[in-house]
ZAVEX-389135 format. One record per residue: residue in one letter; x, y, z of N, C-alpha, C, O, CB in turn. Coordinates in nm, 2 decimals, padded with zeros to 4 digits. Glycine has a CB too. Layout:
N
+---------+--------+--------+--------+--------+--------+--------+--------+--------+--------+--------+--------+--------+--------+--------+--------+
: residuo :     nX :     nY :     nZ :    caX :    caY :    caZ :     cX :     cY :     cZ :     oX :     oY :     oZ :    cbX :    cbY :    cbZ :
+---------+--------+--------+--------+--------+--------+--------+--------+--------+--------+--------+--------+--------+--------+--------+--------+
:       A :      X :      Y :      Z :      X :      Y :      Z :      X :      Y :      Z :      X :      Y :      Z :      X :      Y :      Z :
...
+---------+--------+--------+--------+--------+--------+--------+--------+--------+--------+--------+--------+--------+--------+--------+--------+
This chain:
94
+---------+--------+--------+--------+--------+--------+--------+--------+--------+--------+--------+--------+--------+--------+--------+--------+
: residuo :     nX :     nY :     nZ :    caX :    caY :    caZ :     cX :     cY :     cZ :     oX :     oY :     oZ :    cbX :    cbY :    cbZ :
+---------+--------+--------+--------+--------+--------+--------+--------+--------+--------+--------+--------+--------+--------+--------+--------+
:       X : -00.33 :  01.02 :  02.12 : -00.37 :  01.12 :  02.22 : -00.53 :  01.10 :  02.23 : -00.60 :  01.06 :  02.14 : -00.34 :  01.26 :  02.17 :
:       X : -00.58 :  01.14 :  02.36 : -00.71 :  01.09 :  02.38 : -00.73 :  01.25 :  02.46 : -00.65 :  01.33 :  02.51 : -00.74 :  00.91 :  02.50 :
:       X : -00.90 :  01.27 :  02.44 : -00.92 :  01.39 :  02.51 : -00.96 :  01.33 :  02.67 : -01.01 :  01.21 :  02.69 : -01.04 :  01.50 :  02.43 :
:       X : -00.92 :  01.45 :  02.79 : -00.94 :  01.40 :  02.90 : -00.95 :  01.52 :  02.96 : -00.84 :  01.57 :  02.96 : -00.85 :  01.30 :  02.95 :
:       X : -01.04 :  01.60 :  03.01 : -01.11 :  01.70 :  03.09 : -01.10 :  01.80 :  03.01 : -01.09 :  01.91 :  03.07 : -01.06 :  01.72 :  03.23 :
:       X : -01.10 :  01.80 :  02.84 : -01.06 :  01.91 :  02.81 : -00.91 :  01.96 :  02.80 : -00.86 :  02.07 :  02.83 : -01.14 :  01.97 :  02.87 :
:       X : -00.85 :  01.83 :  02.76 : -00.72 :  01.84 :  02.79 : -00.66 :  01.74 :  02.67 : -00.77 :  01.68 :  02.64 : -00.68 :  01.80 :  02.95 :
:       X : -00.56 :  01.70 :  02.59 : -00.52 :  01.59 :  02.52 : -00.41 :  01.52 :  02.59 : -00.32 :  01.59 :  02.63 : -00.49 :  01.64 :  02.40 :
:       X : -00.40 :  01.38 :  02.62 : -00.34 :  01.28 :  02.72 : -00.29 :  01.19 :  02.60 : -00.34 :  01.16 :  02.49 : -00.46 :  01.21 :  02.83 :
:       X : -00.16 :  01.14 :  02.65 : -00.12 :  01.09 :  02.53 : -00.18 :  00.90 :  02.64 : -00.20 :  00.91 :  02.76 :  00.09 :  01.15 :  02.46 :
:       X : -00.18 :  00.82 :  02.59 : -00.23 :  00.69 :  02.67 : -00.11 :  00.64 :  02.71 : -00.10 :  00.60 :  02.83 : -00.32 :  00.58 :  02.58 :
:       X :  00.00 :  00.64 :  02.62 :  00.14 :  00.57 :  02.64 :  00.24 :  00.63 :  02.78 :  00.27 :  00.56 :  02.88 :  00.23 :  00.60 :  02.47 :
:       X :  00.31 :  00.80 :  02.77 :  00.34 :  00.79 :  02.83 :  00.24 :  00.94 :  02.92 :  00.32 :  01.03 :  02.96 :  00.47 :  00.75 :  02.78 :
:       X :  00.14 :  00.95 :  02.94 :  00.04 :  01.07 :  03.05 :  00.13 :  01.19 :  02.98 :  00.14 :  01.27 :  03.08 :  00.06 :  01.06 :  03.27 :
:       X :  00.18 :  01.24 :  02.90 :  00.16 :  01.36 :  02.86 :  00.05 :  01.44 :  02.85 : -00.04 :  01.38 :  02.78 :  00.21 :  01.36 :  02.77 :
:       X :  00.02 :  01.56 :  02.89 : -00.10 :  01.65 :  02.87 : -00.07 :  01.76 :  02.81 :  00.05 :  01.80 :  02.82 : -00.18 :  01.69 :  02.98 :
:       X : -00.17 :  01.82 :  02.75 : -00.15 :  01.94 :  02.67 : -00.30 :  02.00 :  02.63 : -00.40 :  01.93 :  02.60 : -00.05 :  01.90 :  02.52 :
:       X : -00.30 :  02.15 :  02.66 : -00.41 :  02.15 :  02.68 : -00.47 :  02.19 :  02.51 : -00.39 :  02.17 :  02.42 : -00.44 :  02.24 :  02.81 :
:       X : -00.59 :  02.23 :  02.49 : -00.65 :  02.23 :  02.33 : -00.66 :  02.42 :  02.35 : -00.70 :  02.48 :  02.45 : -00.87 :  02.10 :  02.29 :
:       X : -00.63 :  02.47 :  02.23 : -00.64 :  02.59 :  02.22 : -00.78 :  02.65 :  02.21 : -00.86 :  02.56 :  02.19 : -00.57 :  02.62 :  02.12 :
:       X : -00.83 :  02.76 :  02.22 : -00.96 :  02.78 :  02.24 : -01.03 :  02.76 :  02.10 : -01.14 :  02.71 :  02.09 : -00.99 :  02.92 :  02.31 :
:       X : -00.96 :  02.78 :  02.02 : -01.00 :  02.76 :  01.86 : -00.98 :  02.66 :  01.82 : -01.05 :  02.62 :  01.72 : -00.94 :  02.83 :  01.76 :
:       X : -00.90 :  02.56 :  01.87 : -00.93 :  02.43 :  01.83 : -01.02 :  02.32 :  01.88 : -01.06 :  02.28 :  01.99 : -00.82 :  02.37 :  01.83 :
:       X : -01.07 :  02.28 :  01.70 : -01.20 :  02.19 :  01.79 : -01.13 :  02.03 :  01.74 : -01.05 :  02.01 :  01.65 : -01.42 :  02.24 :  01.71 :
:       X : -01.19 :  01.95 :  01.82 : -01.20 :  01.77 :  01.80 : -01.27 :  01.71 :  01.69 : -01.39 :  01.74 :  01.71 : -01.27 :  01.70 :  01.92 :
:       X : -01.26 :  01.65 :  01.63 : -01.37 :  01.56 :  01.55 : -01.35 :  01.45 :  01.54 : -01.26 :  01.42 :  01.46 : -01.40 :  01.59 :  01.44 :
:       X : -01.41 :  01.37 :  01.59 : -01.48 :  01.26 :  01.62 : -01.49 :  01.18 :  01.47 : -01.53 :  01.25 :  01.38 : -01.63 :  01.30 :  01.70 :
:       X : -01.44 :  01.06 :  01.44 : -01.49 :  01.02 :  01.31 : -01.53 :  00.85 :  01.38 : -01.49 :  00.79 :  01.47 : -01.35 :  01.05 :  01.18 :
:       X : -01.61 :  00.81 :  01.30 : -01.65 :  00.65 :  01.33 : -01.59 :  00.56 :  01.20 : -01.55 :  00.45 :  01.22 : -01.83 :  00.62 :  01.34 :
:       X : -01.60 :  00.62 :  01.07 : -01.59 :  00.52 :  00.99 : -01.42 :  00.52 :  00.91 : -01.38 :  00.60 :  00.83 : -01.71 :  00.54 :  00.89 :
:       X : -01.36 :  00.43 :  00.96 : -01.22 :  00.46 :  00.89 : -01.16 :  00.51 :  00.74 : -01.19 :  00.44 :  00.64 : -01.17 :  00.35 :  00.91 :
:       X : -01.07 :  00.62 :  00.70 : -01.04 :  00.59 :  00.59 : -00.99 :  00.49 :  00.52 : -00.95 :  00.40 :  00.60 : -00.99 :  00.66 :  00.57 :
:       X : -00.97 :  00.45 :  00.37 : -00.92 :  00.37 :  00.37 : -00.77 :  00.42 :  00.30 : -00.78 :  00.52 :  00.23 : -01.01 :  00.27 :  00.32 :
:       X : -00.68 :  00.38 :  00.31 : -00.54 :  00.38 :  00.25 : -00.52 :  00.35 :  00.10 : -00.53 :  00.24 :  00.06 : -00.47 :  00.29 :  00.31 :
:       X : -00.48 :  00.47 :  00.02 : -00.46 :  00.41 : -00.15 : -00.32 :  00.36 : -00.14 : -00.22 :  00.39 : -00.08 : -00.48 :  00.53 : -00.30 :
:       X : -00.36 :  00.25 : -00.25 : -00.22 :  00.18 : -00.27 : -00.16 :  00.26 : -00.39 : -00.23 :  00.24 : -00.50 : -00.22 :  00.01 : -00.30 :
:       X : -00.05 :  00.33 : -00.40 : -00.01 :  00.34 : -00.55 :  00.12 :  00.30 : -00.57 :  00.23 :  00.31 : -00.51 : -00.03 :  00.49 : -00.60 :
:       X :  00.08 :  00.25 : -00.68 :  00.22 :  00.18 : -00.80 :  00.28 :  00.29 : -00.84 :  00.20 :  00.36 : -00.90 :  00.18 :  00.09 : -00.95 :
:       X :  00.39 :  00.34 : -00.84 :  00.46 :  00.43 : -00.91 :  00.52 :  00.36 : -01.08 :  00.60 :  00.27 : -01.11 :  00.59 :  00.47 : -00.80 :
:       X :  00.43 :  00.46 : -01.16 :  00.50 :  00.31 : -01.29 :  00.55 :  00.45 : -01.37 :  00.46 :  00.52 : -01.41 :  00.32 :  00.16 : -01.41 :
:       X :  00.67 :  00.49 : -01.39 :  00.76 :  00.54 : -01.48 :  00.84 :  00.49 : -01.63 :  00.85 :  00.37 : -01.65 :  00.85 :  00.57 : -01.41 :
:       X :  00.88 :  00.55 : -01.69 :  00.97 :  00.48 : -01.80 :  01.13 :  00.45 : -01.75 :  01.21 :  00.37 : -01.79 :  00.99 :  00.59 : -01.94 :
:       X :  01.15 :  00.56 : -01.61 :  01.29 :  00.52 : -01.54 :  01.25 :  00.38 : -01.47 :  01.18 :  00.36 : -01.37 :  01.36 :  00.66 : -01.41 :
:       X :  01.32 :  00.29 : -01.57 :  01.35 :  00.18 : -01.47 :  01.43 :  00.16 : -01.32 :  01.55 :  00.18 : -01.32 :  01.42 :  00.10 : -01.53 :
:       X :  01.39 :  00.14 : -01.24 :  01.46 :  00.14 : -01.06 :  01.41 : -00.01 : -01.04 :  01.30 : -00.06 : -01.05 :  01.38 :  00.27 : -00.92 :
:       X :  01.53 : -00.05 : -01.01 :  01.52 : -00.20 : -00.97 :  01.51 : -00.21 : -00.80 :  01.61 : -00.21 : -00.72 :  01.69 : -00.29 : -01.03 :
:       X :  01.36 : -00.20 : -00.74 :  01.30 : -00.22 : -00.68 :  01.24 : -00.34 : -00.61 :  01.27 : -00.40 : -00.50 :  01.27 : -00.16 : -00.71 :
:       X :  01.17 : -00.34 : -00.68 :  01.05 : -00.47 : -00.69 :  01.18 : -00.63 : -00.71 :  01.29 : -00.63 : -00.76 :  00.89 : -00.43 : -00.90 :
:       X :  01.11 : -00.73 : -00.66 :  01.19 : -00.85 : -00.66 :  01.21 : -00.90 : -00.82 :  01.18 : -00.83 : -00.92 :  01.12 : -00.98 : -00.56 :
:       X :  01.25 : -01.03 : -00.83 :  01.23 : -01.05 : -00.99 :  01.19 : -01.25 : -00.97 :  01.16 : -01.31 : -00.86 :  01.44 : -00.98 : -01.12 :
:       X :  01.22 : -01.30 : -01.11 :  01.18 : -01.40 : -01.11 :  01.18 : -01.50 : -01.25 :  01.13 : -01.48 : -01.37 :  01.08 : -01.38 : -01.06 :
:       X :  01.22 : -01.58 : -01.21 :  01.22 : -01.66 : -01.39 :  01.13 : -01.69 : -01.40 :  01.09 : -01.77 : -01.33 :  01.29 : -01.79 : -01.45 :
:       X :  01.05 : -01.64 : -01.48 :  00.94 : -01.67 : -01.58 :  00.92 : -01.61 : -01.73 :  00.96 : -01.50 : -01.77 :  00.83 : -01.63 : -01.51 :
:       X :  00.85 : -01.70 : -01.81 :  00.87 : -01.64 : -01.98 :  00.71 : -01.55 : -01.97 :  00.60 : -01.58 : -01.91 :  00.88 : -01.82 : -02.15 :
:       X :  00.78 : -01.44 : -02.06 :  00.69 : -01.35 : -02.12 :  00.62 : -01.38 : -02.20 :  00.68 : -01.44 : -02.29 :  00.73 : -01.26 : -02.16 :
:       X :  00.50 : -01.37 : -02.20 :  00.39 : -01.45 : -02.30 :  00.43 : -01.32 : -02.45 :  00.42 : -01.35 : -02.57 :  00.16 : -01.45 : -02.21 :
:       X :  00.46 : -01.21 : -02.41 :  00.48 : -01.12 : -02.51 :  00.61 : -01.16 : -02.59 :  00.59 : -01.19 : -02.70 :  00.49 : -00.98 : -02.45 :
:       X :  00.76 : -01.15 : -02.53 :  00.85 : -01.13 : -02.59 :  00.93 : -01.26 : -02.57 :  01.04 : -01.27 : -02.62 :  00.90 : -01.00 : -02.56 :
:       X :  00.87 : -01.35 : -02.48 :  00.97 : -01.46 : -02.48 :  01.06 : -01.45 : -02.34 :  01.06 : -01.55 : -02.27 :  01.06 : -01.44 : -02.62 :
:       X :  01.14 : -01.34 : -02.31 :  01.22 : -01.34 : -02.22 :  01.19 : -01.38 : -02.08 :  01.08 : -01.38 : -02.02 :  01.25 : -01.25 : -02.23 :
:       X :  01.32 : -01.41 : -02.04 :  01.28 : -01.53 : -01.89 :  01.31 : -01.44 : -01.76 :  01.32 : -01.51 : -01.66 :  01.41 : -01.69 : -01.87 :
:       X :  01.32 : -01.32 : -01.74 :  01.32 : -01.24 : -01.65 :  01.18 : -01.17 : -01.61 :  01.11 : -01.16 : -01.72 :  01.41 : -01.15 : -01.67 :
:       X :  01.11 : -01.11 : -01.47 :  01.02 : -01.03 : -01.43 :  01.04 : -01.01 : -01.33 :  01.09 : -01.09 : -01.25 :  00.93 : -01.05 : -01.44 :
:       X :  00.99 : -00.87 : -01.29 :  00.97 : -00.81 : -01.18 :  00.82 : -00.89 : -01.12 :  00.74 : -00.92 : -01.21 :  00.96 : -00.65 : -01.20 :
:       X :  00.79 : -00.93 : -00.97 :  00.65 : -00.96 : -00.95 :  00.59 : -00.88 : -00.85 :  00.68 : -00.83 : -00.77 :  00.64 : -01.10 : -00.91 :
:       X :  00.49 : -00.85 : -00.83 :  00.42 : -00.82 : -00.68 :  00.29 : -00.89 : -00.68 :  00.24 : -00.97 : -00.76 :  00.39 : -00.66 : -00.65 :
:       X :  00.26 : -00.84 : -00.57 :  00.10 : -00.89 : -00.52 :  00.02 : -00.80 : -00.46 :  00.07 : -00.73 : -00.37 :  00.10 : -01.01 : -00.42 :
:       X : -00.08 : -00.80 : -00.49 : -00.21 : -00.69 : -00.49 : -00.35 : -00.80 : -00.44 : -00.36 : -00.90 : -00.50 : -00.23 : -00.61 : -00.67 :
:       X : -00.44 : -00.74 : -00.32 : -00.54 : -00.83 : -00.28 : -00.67 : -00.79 : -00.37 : -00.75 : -00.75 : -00.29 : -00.56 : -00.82 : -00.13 :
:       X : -00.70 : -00.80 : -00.46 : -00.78 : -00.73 : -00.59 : -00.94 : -00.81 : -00.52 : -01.05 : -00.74 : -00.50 : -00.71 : -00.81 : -00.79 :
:       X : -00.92 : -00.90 : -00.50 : -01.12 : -00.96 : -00.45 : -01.11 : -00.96 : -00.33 : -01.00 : -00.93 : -00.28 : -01.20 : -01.15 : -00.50 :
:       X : -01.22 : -01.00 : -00.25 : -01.26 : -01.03 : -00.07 : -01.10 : -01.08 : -00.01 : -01.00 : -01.11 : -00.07 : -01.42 : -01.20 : -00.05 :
:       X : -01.14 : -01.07 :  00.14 : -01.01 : -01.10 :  00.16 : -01.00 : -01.29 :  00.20 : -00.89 : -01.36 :  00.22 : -00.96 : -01.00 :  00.30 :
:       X : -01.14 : -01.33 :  00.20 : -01.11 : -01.47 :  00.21 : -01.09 : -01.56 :  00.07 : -01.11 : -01.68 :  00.05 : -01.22 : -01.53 :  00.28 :
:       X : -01.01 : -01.43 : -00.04 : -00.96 : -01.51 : -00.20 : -00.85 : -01.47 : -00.15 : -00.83 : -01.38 : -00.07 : -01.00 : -01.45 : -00.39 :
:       X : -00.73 : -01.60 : -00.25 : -00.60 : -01.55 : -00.25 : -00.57 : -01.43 : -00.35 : -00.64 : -01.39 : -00.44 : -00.52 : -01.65 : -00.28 :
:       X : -00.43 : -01.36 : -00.29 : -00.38 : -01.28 : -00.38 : -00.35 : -01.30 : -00.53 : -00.32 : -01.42 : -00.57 : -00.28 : -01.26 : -00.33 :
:       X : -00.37 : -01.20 : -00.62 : -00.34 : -01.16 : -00.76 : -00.21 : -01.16 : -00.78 : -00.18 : -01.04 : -00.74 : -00.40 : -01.04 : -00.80 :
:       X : -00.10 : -01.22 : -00.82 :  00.04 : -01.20 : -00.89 :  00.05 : -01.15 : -00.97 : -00.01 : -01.20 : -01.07 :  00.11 : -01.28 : -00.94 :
:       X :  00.13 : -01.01 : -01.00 :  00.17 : -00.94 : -01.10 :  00.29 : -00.97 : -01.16 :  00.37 : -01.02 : -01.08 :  00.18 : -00.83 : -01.07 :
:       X :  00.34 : -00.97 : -01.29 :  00.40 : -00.98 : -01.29 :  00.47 : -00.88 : -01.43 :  00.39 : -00.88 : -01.53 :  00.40 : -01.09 : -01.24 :
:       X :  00.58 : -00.80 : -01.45 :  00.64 : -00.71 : -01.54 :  00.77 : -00.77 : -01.66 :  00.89 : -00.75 : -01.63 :  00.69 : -00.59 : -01.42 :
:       X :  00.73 : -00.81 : -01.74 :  00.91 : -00.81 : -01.83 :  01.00 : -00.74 : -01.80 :  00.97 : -00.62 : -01.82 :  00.93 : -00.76 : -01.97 :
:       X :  01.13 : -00.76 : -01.74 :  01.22 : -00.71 : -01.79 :  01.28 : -00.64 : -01.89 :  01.34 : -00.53 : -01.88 :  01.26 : -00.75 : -01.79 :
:       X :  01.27 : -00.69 : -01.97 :  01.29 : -00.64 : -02.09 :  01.18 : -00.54 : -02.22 :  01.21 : -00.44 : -02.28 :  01.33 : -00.75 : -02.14 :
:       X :  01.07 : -00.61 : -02.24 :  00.92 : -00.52 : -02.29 :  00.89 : -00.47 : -02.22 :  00.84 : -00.37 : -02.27 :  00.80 : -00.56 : -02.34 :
:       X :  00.87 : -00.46 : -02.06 :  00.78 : -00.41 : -01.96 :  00.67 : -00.46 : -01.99 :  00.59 : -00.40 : -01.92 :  00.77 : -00.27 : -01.95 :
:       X :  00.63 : -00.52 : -02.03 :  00.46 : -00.58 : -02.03 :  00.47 : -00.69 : -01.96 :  00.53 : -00.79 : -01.95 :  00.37 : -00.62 : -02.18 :
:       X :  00.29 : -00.59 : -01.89 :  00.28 : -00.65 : -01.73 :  00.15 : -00.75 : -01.75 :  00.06 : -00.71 : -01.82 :  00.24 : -00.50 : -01.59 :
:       X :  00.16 : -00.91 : -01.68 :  00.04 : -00.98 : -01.69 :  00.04 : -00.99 : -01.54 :  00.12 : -00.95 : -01.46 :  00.02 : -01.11 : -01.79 :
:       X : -00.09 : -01.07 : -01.53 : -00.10 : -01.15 : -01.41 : -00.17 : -01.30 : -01.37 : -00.27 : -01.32 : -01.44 : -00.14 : -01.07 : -01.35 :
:       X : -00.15 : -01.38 : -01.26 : -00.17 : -01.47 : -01.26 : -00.23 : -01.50 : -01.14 : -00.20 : -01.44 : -01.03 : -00.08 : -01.53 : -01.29 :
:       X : -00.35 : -01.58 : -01.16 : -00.43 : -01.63 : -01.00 : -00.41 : -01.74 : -01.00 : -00.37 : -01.82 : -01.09 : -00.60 : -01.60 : -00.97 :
:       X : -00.48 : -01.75 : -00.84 : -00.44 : -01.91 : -00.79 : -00.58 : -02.01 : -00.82 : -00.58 : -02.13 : -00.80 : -00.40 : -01.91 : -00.58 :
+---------+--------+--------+--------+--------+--------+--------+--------+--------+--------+--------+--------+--------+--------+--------+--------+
C-alpha cells in the first residue's frame, strides 16, 4: 500500500481506503533486519536434513547439517553440523 491524496492505494490491484483521522504514517528509511532463530530443544524433531559424517565427539556417522552466513556476504557459508546421537554441534568452513 502506498499513500495517494491522503488515501492508501494498494499498487497491485488500485484498491483505496481511506486513513482514519487518528491514524498517522511513518515513513522509515533504514530497513530492519530479520533474526534468524534456531529452535534448539532436548525434543528431538527430525527436521533439519542429515548426513554421513563422523563425530569428532562420539565417533558416530550420522548428523543433522545447516548453513548460516556468519562473515560478509562475499565469504562462503559456515556448515553446521549436529550428532545424532550426542547432539554435539561443530562446524566446518570452506
Amino acid at each position: 500500500m502506498v499513500s495517494s491524496g491522503g488515501n492508501m492505494k494498494c499498487k497491485k490491484c488500485g484498491y483505496l481506503t481511506s486513513l482514519e483521522s487518528d491514524e498517522k504514517m511513518i515513513k522509515t528509511t533504514l530497513r530492519k533486519e530479520k533474526e534468524i532463530t534456531i529452535v534448539d530443544s532436548d525434543e528431538i524433531i527430525a527436521t533439519l536434513p542429515t548426513t554421513h559424517i563422523k563425530c569428532p565427539e562420539c565417533g558416530h556417522g550420522t548428523a543433522e547439517w545447516w548453513l548460516r552466513q556468519l562473515r560478509s556476504a562475499d565469504e562462503s557459508e559456515v556448515r553446521f553440523f549436529r550428532c545424532m546421537k550426542c547432539r554435539n554441534t561443530w562446524r566446518e568452513y570452506d
